[in-house]
C-alpha positions in Angstrom: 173.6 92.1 77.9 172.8 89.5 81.3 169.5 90.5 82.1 169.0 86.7 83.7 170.6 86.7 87.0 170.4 86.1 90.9 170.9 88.9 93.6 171.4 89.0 97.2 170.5 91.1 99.7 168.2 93.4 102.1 165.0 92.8 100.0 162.6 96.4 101.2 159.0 95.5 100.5 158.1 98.9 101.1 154.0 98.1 100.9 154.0 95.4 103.3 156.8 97.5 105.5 159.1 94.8 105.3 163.3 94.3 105.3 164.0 90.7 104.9 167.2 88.4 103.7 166.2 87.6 100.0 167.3 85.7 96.9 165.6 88.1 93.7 165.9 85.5 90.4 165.6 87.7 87.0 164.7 86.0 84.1 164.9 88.0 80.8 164.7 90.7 82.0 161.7 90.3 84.8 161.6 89.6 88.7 160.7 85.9 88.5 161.3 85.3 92.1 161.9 86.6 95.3 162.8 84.1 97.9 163.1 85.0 101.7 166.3 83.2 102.9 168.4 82.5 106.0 170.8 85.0 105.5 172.1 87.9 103.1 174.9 90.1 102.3 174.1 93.7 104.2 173.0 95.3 100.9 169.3 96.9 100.4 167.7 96.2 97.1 164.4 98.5 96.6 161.8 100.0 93.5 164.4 102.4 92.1 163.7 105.8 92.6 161.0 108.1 90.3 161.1 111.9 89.9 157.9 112.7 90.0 157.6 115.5 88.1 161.0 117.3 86.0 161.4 119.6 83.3 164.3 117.6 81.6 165.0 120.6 80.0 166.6 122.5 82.7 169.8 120.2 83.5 171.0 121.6 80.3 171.1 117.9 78.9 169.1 116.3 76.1 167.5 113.4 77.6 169.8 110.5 76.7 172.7 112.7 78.6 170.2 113.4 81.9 170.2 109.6 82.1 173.3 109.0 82.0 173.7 110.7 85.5 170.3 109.9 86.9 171.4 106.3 87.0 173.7 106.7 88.9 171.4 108.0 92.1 168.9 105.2 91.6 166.5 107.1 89.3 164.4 104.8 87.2 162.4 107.0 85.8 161.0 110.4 85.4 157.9 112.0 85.2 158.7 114.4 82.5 157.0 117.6 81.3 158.3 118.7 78.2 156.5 122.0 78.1 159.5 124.2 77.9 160.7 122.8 74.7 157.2 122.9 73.4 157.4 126.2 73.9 160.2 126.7 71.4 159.6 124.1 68.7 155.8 122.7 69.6 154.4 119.3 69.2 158.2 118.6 67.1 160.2 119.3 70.5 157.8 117.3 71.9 158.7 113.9 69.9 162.4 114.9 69.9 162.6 114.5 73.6 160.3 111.1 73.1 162.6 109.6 70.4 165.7 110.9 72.0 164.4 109.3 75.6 164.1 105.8 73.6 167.3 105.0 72.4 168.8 104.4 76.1 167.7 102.4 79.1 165.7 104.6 81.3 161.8 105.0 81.7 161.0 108.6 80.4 157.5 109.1 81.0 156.5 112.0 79.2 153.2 114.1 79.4 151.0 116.3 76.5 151.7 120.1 77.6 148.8 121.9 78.5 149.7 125.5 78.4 151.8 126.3 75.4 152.1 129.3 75.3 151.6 129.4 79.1 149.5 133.0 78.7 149.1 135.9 75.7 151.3 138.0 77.5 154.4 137.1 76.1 156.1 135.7 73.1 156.8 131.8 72.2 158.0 129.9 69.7 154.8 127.7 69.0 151.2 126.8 70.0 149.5 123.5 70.8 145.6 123.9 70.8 143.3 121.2 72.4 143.2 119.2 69.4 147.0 118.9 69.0 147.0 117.7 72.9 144.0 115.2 72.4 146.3 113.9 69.5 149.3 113.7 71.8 147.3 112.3 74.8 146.3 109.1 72.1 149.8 108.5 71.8 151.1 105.4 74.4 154.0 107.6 74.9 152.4 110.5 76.5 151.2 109.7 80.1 149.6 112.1 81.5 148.5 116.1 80.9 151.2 118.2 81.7 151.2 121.1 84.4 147.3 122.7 83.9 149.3 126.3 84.8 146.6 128.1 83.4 144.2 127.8 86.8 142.4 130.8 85.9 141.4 129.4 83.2 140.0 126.4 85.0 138.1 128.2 87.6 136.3 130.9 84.9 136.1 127.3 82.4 137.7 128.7 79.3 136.8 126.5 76.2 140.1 125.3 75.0 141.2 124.6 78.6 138.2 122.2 79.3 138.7 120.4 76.3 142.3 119.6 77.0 141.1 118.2 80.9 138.2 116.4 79.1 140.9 114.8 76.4 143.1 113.7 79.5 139.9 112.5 81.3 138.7 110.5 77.9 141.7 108.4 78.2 141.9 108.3 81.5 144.8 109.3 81.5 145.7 112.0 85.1 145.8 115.7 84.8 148.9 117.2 86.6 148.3 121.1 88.4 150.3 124.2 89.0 148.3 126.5 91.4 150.6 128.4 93.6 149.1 129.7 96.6 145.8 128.6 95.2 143.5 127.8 98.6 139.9 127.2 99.4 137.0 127.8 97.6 139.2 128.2 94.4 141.5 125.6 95.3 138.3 123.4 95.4 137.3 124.3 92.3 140.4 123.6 90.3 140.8 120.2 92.0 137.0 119.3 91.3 137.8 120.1 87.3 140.1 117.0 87.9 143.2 117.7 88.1 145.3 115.5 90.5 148.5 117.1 91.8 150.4 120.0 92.5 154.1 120.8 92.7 154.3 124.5 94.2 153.0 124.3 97.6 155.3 126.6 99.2 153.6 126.1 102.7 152.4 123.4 104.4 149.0 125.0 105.3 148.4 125.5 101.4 149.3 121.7 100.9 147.1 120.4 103.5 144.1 122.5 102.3 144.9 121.0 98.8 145.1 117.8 100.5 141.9 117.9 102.2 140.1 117.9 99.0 141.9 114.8 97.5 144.8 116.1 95.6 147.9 114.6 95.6 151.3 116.7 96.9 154.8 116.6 95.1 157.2 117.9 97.5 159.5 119.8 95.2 163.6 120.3 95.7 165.2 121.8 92.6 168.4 123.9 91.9 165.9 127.2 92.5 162.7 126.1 94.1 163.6 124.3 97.3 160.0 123.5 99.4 161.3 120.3 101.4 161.9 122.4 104.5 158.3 123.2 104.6 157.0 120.6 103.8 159.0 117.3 104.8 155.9 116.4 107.8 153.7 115.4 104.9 155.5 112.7 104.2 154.8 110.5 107.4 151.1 112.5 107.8 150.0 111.7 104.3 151.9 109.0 103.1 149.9 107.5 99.9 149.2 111.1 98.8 153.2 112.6 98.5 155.3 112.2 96.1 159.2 113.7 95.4 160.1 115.7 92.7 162.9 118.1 91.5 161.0 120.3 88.9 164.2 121.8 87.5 168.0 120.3 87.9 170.6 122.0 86.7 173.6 119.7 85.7 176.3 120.5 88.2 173.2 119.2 91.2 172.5 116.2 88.8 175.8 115.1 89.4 175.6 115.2 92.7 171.9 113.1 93.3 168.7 113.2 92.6 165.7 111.8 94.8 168.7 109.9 96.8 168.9 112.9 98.4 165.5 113.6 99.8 165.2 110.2 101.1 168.6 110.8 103.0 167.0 114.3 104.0 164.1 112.7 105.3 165.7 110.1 107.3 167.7 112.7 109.1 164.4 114.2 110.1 163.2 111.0 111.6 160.7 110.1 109.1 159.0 106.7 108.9 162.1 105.0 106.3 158.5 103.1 104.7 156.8 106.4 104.1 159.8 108.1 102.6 159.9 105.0 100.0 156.8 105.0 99.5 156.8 108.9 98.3 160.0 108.1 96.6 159.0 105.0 94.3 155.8 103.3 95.1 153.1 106.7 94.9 154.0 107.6 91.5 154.0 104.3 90.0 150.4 104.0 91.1 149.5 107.6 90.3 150.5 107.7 87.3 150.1 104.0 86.7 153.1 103.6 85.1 154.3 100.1 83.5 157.7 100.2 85.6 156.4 97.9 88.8 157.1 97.8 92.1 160.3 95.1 91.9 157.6 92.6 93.1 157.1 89.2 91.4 156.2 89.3 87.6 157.7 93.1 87.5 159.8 94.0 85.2 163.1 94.4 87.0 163.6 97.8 87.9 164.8 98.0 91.5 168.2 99.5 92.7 170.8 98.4 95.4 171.7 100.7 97.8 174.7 100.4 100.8 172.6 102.0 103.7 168.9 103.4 104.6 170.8 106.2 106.3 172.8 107.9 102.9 171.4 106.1 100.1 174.5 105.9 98.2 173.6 103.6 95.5 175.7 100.7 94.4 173.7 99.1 91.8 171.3 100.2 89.5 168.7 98.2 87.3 167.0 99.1 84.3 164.8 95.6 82.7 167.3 93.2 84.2 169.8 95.6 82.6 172.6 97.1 84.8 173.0 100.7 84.2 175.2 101.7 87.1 177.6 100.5 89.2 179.4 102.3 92.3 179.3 105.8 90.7 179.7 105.0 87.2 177.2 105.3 84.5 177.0 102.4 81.9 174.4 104.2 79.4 176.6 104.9 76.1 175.8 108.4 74.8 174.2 109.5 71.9 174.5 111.3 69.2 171.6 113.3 68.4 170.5 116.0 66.2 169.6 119.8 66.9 166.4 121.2 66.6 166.2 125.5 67.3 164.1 128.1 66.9 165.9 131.2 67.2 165.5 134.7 64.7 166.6 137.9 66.0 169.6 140.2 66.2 172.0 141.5 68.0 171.5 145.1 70.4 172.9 148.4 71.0 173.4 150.2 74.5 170.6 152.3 72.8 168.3 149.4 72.7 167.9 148.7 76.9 167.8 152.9 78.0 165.0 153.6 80.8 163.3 156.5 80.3 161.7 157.6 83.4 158.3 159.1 81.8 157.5 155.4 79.9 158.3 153.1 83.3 155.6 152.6 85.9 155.1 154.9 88.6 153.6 155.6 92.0 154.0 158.4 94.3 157.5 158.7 92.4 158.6 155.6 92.8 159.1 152.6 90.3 157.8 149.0 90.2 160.6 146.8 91.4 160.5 142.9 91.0 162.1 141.6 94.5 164.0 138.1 93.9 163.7 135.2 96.4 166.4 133.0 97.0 164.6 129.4 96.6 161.2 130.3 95.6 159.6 131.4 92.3 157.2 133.7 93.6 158.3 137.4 93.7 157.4 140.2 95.6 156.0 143.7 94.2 158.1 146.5 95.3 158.1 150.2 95.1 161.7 151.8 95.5 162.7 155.5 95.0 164.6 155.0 91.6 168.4 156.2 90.2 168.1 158.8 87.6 171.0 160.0 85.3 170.0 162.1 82.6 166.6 161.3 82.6 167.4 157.3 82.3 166.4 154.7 85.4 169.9 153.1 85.9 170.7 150.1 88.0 172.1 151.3 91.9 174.4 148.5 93.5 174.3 150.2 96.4 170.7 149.8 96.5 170.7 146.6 95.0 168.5 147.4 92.3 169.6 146.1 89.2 168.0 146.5 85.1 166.7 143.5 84.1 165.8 142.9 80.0 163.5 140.2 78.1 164.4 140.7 74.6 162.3 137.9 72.1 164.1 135.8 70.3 161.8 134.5 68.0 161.0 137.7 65.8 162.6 141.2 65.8 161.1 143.3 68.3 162.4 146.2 70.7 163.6 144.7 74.2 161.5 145.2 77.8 163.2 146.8 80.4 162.6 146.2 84.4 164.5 146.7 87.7 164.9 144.1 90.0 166.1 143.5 93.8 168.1 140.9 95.5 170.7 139.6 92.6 173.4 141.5 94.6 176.1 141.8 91.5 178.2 144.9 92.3 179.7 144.4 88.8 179.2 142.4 85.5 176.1 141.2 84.0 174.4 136.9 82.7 171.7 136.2 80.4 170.1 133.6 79.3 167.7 131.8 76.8 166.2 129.7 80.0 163.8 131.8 80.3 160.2 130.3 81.5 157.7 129.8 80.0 158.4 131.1 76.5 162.2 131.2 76.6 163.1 134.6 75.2 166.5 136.0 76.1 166.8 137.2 79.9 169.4 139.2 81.2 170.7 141.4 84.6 173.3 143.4 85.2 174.7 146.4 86.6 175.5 148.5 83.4 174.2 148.7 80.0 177.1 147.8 78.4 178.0 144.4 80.0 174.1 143.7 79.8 174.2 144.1 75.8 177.1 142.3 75.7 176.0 138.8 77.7 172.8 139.5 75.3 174.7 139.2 72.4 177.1 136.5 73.4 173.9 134.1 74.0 172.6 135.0 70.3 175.6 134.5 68.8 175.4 131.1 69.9 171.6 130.8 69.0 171.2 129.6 72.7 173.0 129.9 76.0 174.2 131.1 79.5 176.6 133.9 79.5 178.4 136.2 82.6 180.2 139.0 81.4 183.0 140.1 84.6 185.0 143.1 83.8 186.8 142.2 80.6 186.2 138.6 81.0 183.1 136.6 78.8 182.1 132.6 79.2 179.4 131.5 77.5 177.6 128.0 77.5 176.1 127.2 74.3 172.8 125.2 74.6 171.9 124.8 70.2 169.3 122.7 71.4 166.0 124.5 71.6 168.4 127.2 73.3 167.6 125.4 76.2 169.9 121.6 76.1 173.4 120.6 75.3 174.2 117.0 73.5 177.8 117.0 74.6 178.4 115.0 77.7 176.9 115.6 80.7 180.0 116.0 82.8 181.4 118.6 80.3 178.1 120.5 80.3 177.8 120.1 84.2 181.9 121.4 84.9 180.9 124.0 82.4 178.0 125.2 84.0 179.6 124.9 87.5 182.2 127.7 85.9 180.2 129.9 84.4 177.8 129.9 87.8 181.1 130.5 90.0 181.5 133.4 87.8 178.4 134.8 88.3 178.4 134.2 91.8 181.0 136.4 91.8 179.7 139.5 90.8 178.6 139.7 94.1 175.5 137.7 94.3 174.7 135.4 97.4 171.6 133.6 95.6 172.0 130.2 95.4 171.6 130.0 91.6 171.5 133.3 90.3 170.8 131.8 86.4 168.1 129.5 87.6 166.7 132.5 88.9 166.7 134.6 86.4 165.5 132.0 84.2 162.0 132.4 86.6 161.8 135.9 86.4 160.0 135.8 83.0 157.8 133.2 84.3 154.0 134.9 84.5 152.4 132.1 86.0 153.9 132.8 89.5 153.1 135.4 91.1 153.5 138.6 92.2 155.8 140.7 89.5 157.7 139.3 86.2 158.7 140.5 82.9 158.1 139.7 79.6 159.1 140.1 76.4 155.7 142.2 76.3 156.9 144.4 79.4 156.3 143.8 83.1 153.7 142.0 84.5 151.3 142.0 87.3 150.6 138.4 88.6 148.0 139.1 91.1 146.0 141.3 88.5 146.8 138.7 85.4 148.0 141.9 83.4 150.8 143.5 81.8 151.8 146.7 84.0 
């Protein structure tokens, strides 16, 4: 491994908003100079690239295997939460993803998750109580305190909540937020108990409010939740308090770039190239105050090369003087790691998923109906007239409404039944064990039978994505956690690309009709889910 060297090229000092000819010496392993010259080859060399805040979790890949493709788009480093593994195997999955992260070149910057189980209203696999995330928040390898999702809980100052802020605070170490649609007064309030940023702006008025009291924005673009449209103009109006961030990646988008992306987005919309760069790798290195650098003088060197400030296509990619990628190619070997699961539950009958009409919510005749939106996470609350055979609620494809089932995977229990609007399948059925927050098995379909079996197929493989299509059945095992693959990423990305063409279609026109689904369970969000407890109002904070 050369990690002393000399490079040429279009040195960006994106502080001092600067693009000059420069000669960058690297001497084991750290920037030792950087030398304005006369002239240099028309190549860009720049901080790499940070995600500001990911759920490594949801490309599918063990973290070894998600940098293995990150590389390759100029990502450096990530600001990890590893809450949804937490949810399956605790303060363990925790340290697996840790110890996993080590063993190749790549800056894995993992927080202590705050809200494990994310609410009582549904099953998980484990607990972490404020003394288990003080513990973790001691360790140099936890950064930060993970998503505070629980903003109730902040603004009413439940005990164990405080005490995980304060534990953050003690080390001073930031406190990361999730407060969708969360404005004024309250807004205030939760931004006042110290917590720093926020991911789920969906709107740039909510952003700006959050703004105004001194939070700090990540502009999120993930395989589901896509808020760069809406919010892109912060970037030049508020440009030390944005930073970019996926949130969840599935593996077939991982291939194609990462942050790259949104700085190429962002150009296109004539923002200030400085700003963008800023967002992209300066802001969270500061924010976070990570030990990565700036690819200034003295910083370890981390910095990327990249062929244009119009695509971003990166060339070269630098890990500690270490070249990780070249022109498209990953050079991070792959690992072999082990499998840690949690999974205990068996398979179901047709039986098991029947809607009586006299046990589902009601009003005026009509039943609670969770509406889908294509690229958000937040639902709507709908009352349809409903489809009855035989005194059973059935799905109605010419309605588009559609069963939907959260059966828990972690102890025998009779499945939750729903119906929901906007999937679009006219045939066939997909579940999963992505299932936020707690990750029990999620599934939609159109009949009963193809629902039981894509239920069954995932728990035959203790963890996966399944689409049933007439008398056809793919399944993507995920043994890790029921939520990651260790095989290669490419494998797990073409596979994944084939099972979603599948489920595309059935006759659905959402973008990523598993990611989706895998929100659907997730109570945090507002306005109607499903657990494996039954539905779920989100406005109230109450099962249905």
């Amino acid at each position: 491994m050369n990690n002393t060297f000399e490079i040429k090229g279009q040195y960006i000092d994106i502080v001092g908003k600067r693009i000059f000819p420069a000669a960058i010496s690297v001497q084991e392993g750290v920037i030792s100079a950087i030398q304005e010259i006369p002239a240099a080859p028309q190549q860009f060399i720049l901080p790499g690239f940070i995600d500001s805040h990911v759920h490594i979790e949801s490309s599918m890949l063990i973290p070894s295997a998600f940098a293995r493709l990150a590389v390759i788009h100029g990502t450096i480093g990530t600001i990890s939460d590893p809450h949804e593994i937490a949810n399956v195997c605790g303060v363990e999955g925790v340290h697996y993803m840790i110890n996993n992260g080590k063993k190749v070149p790549f800056h894995f910057f993992f927080g202590a998750p705050s809200c494990v189980p994310a609410t009582t209203f549904e099953t998980a696999g484990a607990s972490i109580n404020s003394e288990e995330v003080a513990t973790l928040l001691d360790n140099k390898d936890i950064y930060y305190l993970s998503e505070m999702m629980n903003f109730p809980g902040v603004l009413f100052k439940d005990e164990e909540v405080m005490k995980k802020i304060k534990a953050a605070h003690a080390v001073g170490k930031p406190v990361d937020g999730h407060a969708p649609g969360l404005m004024g007064e309250d807004a205030q309030k939760y931004i006042e108990a110290g917590i720093s940023t926020d991911h789920e702006c969906f709107t740039i008025e909510e952003a700006v409010d959050k703004l105004s009291y001194g939070m700090k924005i990540l502009i999120r673009e993930g395989s589901a939740a896509k808020n760069f449209e809406a919010l892109y103009e912060l970037i030049d109006d508020h440009p030390n308090s944005v930073m970019l961030c996926s949130d969840d990646k599935h593996p077939d988008s991982l291939v194609l770039g990462h942050i790259n992306q949104l700085c190429a987005r962002a150009v296109a919309k004539g923002l200030n190239v400085f700003n963008i760069l800023k967002a992209a790798c300066i802001n969270p290195v500061v924010h976070y105050q990570l030990p990565t650098g700036m690819a200034r003088v003295n910083d370890p060197a981390n910095f990327i090369v990249i062929e244009d400030l119009t695509h971003f296509k990166v060339a070269q990619t630098y890990i500690n003087g270490q070249l990780v990628a070249e022109k498209g190619q990953s050079l991070i070997q792959p690992i072999d790691e082990k499998i840690i699961n949690q999974f205990n539950t068996t398979l179901i009958k047709v039986e098991d998923i029947q809607v009586d009409l006299g046990v589902y919510p009601t009003k005026e005749n009509k039943i609670a109906v969770i509406e889908a939106i294509d690229g958000q996470l937040i639902t709507n609350y709908l009352w349809e007239d409903p489809t009855i055979t035989d005194g059973k609620i059935i799905s109605d494809t010419n309605k588009d409404i559609l069963k939907i089932v959260v059966y828990n995977r972690y102890h025998p229990a009779a499945p939750k039944m729903a119906f929901i609007k906007n999937f679009g399948f006219q045939h066939g059925a997909i579940a999963s064990t992505v299932a936020h927050d707690s990750h029990n098995i999620i599934a939609v379909g159109v009949n009963d039978q193809e629902i039981v079996q894509a239920i069954n197929a995932v728990i035959q493989e203790k963890g996966g994505i399944s689409c049933v299509k007439e008398q056809e059945l793919k399944v993507l095992g995920l043994p890790v956690a029921g939520l990651m693959s260790k095989d290669d990423p490419y494998m797990v990305a073409e596979a994944y690309s084939t099972i979603d063409a599948m489920a595309k279609s059935l006759g659905s026109n959402l973008g990523a009709p598993f990611m989706t689904l895998s929100f659907m369970a997730l109570l945090v969000i507002p306005h109607l889910k499903l657990s494996d407890k039954g539905l779920f109002d989100g406005d109230r904070f109450k099962l249905c």
